[in-house]
C-alpha positions in Angstrom: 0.0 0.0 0.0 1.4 3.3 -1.1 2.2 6.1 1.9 0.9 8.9 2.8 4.2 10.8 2.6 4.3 9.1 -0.7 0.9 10.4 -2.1 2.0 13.5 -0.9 5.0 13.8 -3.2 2.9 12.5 -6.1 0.9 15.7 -5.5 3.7 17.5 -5.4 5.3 16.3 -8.7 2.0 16.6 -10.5 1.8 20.1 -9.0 4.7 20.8 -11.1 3.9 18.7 -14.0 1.1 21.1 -14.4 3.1 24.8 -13.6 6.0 23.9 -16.1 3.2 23.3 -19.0 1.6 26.6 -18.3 -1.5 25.2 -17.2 -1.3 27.4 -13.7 0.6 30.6 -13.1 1.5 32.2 -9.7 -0.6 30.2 -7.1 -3.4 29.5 -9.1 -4.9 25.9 -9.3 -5.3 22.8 -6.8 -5.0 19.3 -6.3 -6.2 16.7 -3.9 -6.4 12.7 -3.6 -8.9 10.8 -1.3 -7.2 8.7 1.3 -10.3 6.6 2.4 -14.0 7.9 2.8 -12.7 10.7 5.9 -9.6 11.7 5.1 -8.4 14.0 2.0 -4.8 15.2 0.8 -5.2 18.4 -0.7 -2.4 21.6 -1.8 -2.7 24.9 0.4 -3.6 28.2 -0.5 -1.3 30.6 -1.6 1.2 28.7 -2.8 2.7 28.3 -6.7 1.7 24.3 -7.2 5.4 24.5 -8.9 7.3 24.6 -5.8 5.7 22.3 -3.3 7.2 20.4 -1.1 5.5 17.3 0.7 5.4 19.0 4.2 3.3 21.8 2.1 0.4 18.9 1.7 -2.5 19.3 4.3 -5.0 16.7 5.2 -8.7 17.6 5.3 -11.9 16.0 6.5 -14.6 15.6 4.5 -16.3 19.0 5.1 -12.9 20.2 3.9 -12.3 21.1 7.9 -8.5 21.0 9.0 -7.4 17.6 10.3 -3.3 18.2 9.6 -1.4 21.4 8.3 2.2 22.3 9.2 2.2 26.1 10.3 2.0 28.5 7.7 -0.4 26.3 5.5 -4.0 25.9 5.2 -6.5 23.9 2.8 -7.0 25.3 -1.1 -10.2 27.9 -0.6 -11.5 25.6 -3.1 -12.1 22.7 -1.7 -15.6 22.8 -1.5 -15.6 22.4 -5.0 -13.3 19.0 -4.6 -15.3 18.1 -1.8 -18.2 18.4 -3.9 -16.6 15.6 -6.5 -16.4 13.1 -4.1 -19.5 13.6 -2.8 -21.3 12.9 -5.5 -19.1 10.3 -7.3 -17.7 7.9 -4.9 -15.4 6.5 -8.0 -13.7 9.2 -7.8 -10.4 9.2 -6.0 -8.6 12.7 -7.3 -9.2 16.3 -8.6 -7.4 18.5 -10.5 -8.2 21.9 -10.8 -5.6 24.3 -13.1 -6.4 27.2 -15.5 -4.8 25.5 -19.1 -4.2 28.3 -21.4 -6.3 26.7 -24.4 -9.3 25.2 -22.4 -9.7 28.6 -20.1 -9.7 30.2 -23.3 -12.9 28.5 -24.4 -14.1 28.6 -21.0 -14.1 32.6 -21.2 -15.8 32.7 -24.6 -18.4 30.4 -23.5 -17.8 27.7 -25.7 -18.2 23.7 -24.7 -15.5 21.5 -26.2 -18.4 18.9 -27.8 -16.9 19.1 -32.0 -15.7 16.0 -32.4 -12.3 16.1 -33.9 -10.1 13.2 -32.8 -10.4 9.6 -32.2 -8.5 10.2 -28.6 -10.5 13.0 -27.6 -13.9 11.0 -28.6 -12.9 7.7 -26.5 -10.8 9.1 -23.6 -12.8 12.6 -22.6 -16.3 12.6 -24.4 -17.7 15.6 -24.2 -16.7 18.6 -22.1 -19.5 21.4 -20.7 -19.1 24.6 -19.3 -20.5 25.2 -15.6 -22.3 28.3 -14.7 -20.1 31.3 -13.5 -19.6 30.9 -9.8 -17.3 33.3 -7.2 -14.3 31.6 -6.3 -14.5 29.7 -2.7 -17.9 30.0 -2.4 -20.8 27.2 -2.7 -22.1 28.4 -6.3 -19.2 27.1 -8.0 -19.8 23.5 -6.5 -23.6 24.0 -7.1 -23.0 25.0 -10.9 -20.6 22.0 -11.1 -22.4 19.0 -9.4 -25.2 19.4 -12.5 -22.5 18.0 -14.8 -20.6 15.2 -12.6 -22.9 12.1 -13.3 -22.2 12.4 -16.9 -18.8 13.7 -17.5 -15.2 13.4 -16.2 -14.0 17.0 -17.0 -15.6 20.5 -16.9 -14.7 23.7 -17.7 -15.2 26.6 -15.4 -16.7 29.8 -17.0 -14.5 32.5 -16.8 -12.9 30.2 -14.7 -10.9 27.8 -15.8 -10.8 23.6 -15.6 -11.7 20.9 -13.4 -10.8 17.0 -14.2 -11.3 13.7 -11.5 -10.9 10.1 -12.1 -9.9 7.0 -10.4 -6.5 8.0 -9.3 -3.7 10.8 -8.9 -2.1 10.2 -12.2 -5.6 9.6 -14.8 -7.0 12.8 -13.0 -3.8 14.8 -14.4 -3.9 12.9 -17.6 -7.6 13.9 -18.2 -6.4 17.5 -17.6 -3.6 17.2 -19.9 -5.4 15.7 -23.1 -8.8 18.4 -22.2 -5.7 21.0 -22.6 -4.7 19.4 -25.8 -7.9 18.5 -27.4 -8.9 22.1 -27.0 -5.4 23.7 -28.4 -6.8 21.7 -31.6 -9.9 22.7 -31.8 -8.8 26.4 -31.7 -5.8 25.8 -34.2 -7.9 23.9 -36.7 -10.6 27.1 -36.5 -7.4 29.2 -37.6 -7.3 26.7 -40.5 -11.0 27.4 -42.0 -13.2 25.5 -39.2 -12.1 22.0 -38.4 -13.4 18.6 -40.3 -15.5 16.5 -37.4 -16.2 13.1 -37.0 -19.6 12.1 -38.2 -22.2 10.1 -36.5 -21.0 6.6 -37.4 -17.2 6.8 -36.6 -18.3 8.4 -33.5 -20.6 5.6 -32.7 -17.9 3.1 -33.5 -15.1 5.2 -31.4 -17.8 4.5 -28.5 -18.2 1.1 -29.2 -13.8 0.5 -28.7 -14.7 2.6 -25.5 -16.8 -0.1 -24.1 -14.8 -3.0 -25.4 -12.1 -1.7 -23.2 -14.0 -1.3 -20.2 -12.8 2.1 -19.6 -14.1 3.4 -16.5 -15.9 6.5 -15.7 -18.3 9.0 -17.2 -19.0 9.3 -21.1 -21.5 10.2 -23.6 -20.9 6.4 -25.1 -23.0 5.2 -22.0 -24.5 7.9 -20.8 -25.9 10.9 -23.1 -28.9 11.6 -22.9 -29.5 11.9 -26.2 -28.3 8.3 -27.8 -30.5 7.1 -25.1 -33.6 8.6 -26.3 -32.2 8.0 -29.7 -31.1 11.2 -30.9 -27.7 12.1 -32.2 -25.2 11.8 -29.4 -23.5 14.9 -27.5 -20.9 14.9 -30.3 -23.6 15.6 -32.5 -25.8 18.2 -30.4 -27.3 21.2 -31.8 -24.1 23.2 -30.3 -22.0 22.1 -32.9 -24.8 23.1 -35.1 -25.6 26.4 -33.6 -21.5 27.4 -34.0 -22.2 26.0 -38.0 -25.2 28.2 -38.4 -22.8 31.3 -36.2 -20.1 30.8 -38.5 -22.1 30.9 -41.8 -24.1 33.6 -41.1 -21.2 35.6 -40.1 -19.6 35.0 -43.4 -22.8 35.9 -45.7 -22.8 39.2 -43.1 -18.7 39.7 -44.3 -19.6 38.8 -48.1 -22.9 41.6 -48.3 -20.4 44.2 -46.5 -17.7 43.9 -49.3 -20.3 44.3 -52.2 -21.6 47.3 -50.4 -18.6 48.7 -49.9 -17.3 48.0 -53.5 -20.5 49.9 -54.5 -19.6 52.4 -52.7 -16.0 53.0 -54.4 -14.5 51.9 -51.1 
């Protein structure tokens, strides 16, 4: 059985796995691991996740009340929203919460990563909604965020940034770290004239090698609400059509302005 002291350097090393890719910057961000169904590891407040130490690592309860912190270090003021997780999914065993350059980006501009663009994305993530605006440490960003935990393993933060919890330390970080990725494609492929999705039926079949492997956790490829009632999955939605319809519209509104202005002698 793995240590404590041992979980706590994990945290620590995937604290800076996450501050060298840019994914946090000054202090922002957190991290915590279940230990049993009482006892929580979690980062402090105030502190760059980059520069942790093990003895920086305090334990919580599962209110999020102090049980252990060396002087000068006190729970993440967002614990509630970790506490939160593992309240309502008890397969849960770590959270990661960071502010990745890419995914905060769409977070901001109110945009759900659901386009369906790569095989890995499709199987390992699934689809990825925004929660409602909340203020930092308070109850309304774990109310906005419990909506979206019994059918999705990641969530992005609006305005905010990104939260990501699986079955472990490690998965946790890697969900964080391909949402991060997925969504730097997305935004480079819109550079390149909108990108080329997936269509219904290699979606469908990307879920199928989902459940073959038995992955665990959340995902549209046993879940959404839509397949179930036999609509086109979350992939699919009417989002990704909506952002269609947005896109073409604004490029008739960019084609009528040139001929006016080329009538105009402009």
């Amino acid at each position: 059985m793995v240590s404590e002291y041992e979980i706590k350097k994990q945290i620590c090393d995937i604290g800076k796995r996450i501050y060298d890719k840019g994914m946090v910057a000054s202090n922002d961000g957190n991290i915590s691991v279940k230990l049993n169904d009482r006892e929580f590891l979690c980062t402090p407040t105030g502190v760059s996740k980059g520069f942790m130490t093990p003895e920086y690592i305090c334990k919580v309860d599962a209110e999020g009340k102090v049980i252990q912190a060396n002087p000068g270090f006190r729970p993440s003021s967002e614990i509630k929203m970790h506490m939160r997780v593992y309240k309502n999914r008890p397969d849960v065993n770590s959270v990661v919460h960071a502010h990745p350059m890419y995914a905060t980006g769409f977070a901001i501009a109110g945009v759900p990563l659901t386009q369906p663009i790569m095989p890995e994305a499709v199987i390992a993530l699934g689809c990825v909604p925004i929660a409602e605006y909340g203020t930092p440490s308070t109850d309304e960003i774990p109310d906005a965020v419990e909506k979206y935990l019994q059918c999705f393993d990641a969530v992005l933060l609006e305005n905010h940034g990104a939260l990501a919890y699986s079955d472990s330390l490690l998965n946790a970080y890697h969900k964080m770290e391909s949402l991060e990725f997925y969504a730097q494609l997305l935004f480079i492929s819109r550079q390149l004239g909108g990108p080329k999705e997936l269509d219904e039926r290699q979606v469908e079949r990307l879920y199928e090698i989902r459940r073959q492997f038995g992955m665990k956790g959340k995902h549209p490829a046993d879940l959404c609400p839509n397949a179930k009632s036999g609509k086109l999955s979350c992939h699919n939605c009417g989002v990704n059509k909506t952002s269609s319809a947005s896109a073409a519209s604004d490029d008739l509104v960019a084609q009528i302005t040139k001929k006016v202005m080329e009538q105009l002698g402009k």
